[in-house]
C-alpha positions as CSV (number, residue, x, y, z in Angstrom):
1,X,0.0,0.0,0.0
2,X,1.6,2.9,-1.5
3,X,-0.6,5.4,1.4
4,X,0.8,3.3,4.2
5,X,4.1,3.7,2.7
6,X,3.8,7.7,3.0
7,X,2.7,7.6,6.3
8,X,5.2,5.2,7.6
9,X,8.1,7.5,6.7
10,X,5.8,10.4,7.7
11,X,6.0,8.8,11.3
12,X,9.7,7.9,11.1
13,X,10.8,11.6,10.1
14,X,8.6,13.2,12.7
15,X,9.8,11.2,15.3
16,X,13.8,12.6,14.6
17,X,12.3,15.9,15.5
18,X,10.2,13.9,18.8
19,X,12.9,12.9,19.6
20,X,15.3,15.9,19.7
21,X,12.5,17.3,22.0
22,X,12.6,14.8,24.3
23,X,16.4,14.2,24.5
24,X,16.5,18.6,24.6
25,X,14.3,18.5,27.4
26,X,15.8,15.3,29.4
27,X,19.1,16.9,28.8
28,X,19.4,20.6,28.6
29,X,21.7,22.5,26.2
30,X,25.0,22.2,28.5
31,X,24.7,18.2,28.5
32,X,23.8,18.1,24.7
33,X,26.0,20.3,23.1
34,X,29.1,18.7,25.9
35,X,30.5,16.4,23.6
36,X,30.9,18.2,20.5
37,X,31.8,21.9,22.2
38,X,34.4,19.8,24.5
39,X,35.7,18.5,21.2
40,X,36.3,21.3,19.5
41,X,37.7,23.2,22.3
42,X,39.8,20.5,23.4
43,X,41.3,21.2,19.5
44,X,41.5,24.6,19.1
45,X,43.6,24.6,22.6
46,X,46.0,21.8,21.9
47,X,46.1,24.0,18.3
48,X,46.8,27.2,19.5
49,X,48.8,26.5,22.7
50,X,51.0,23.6,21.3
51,X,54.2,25.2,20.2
52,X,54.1,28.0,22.5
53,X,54.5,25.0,24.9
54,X,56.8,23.2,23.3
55,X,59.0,25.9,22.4
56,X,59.1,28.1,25.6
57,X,58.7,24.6,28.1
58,X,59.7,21.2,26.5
59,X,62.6,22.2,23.9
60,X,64.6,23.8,26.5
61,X,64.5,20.9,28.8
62,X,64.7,18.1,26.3
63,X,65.8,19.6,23.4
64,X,69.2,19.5,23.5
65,X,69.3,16.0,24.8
66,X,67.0,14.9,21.8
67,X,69.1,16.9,19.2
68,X,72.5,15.2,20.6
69,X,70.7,11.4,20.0
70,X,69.4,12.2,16.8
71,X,72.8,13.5,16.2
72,X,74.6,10.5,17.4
73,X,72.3,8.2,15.2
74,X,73.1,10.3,12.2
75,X,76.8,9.8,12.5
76,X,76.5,6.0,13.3
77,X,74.2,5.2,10.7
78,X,75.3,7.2,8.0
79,X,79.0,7.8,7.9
80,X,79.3,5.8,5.1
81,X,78.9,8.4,2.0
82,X,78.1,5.3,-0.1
83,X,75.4,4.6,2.7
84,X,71.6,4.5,1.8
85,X,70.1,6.8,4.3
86,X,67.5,5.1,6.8
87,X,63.9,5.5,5.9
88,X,63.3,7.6,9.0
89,X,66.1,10.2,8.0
90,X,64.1,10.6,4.8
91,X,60.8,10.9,5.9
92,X,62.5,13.4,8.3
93,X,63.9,15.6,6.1
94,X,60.1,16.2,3.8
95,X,58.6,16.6,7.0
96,X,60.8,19.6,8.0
97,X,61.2,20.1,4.0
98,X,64.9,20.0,3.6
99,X,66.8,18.5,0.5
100,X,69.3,15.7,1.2
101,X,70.5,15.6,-2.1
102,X,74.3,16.4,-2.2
103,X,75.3,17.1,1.7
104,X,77.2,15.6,3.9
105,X,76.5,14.1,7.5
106,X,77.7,17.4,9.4
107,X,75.2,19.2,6.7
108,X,72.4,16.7,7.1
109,X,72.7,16.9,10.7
110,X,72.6,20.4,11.0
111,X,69.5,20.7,8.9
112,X,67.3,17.9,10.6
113,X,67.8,17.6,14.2
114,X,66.6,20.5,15.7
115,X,63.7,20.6,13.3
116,X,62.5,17.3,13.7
117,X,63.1,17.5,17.3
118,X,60.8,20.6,17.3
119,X,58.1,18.5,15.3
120,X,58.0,15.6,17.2
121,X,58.0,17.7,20.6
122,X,55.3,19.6,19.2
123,X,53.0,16.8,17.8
124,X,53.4,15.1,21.6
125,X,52.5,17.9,23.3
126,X,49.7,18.8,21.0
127,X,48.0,14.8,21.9
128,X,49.3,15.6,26.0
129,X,47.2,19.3,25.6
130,X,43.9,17.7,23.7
131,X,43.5,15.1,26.3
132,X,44.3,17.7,29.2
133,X,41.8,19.9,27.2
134,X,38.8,17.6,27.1
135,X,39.6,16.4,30.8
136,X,39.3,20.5,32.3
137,X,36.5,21.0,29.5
138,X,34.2,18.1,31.4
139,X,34.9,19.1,35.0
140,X,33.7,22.6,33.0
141,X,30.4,21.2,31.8
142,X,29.8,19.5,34.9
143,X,30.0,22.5,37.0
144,X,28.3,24.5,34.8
145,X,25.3,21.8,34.5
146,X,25.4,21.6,37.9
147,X,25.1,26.0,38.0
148,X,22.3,25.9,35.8
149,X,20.2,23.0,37.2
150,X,20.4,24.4,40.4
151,X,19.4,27.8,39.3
152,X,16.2,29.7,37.3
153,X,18.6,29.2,34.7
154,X,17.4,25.3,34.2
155,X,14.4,26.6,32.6
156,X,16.2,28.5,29.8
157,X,18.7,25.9,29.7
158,X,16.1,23.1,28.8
159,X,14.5,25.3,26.5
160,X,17.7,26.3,24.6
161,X,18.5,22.4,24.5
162,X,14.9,21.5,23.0
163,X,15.6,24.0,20.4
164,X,18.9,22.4,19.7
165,X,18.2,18.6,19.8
166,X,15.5,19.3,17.8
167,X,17.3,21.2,15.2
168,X,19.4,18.3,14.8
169,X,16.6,16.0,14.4
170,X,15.4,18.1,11.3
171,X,18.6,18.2,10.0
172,X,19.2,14.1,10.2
173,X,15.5,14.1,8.7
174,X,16.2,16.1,6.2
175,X,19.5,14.0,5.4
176,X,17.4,10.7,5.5
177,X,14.8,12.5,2.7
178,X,17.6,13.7,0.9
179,X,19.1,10.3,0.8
180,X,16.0,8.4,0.3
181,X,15.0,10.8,-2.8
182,X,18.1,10.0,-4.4
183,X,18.0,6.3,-4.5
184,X,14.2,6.0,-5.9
185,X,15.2,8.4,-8.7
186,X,18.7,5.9,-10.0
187,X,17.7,4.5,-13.2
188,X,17.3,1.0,-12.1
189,X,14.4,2.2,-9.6
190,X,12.2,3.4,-12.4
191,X,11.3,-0.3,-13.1
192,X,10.4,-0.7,-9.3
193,X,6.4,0.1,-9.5
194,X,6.5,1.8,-5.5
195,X,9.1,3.9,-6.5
196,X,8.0,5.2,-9.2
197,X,4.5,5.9,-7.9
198,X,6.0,7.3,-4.9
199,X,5.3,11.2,-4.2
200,X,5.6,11.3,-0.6
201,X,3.1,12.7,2.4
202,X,3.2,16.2,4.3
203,X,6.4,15.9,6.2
204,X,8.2,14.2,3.7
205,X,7.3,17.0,0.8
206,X,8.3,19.8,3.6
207,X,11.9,18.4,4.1
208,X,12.1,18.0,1.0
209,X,11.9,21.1,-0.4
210,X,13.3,22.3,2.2
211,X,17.4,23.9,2.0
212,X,19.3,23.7,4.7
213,X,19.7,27.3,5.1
214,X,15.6,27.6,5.1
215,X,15.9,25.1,7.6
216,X,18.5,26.8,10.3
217,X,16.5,29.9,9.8
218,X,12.9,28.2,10.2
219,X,14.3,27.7,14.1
């Protein structure tokens, strides 16, 4: 039954918006939008505060002592002029973009240590910050959860987070009509008799003609 068929996915679209109500209201806008705002603080800080760190803390404690064993491996491993130069050394030298073509070890060493040391110090410290990051940004949340729930503030807060969650619901409704639209429109789906007869109720015709910018504005 073609009608039963249009209200079935009627029901199923409806209930992403439902259900970003419900989860809005259980939650609030500080629990649902923890995860991702954690996330992406947790990046920008490891991003913006990474070599800072490293350059003003970790270099000028282990720097040196890095520099002087990538040193040490250079000369042991590649004294030989004839030598083929490790793997490593190579991938070294494109990430700190330096040409090994026609120097010699003193050269090669003076070029890669102290960048790559200043690479690798850098990419540690940014995966030590990010964790650090999401660690202070949840004891964050959770105080400020706790503010708001305890507060006048719980009111706005669960409103703010129905708004949101069920935002989100429209948009993963509007993906799934989006989606759905596009496979009963392929070529081999215009032999399929559904398909083709297919046009689609109320909630499925608003999503989809629906943009997403009509959509974040609608809210």
């Amino acid at each position: 039954n073609i009608m039963g068929l249009w209200i079935v996915i009627d029901v199923v679209l409806a209930a992403f918006v439902v259900l970003g109500l419900i989860v809005g209201l259980k939650r609030g806008f500080i629990r649902s939008g923890e995860s991702p705002l954690r996330f992406v603080g947790a990046l920008a800080s490891a991003y913006l505060l990474a070599n800072p760190v490293s350059v003003g803390i970790i270099e000028p404690i282990v720097g040196a002592s890095l520099t002087n064993q990538l040193s040490e491996y250079l000369k042991s491993n590649c004294s030989n002029p004839d030598a083929e130069l490790p793997t490593i050394i190579k991938l070294a030298a494109q990430i700190v973009n330096v040409d090994l073509e026609g120097k010699t070890i003193e050269q090669i060493i003076v070029d890669i240590a102290s960048p790559t040391v200043h690479v690798v110090t850098v990419i540690i410290v940014s995966f030590i910050l990010f964790f650090i990051s999401k660690l202070l940004f949840k004891l964050l949340f959770k105080l400020l959860d706790m503010i708001f729930n305890s507060t006048l503030l719980v009111i706005p807060n669960k409103i703010v987070g129905c708004v949101m969650n069920a935002l989100l619901g429209a948009v993963f409704a509007w993906i799934a009509v989006f989606v759905f639209n596009f496979i009963i429109h392929l070529d081999f789906m215009s032999e399929v008799v559904w398909a083709a007869e297919f046009e689609g109720g109320p909630i499925y015709n608003f999503f989809l003609n629906l943009s997403p910018l009509d959509l974040l504005l609608g809210f």
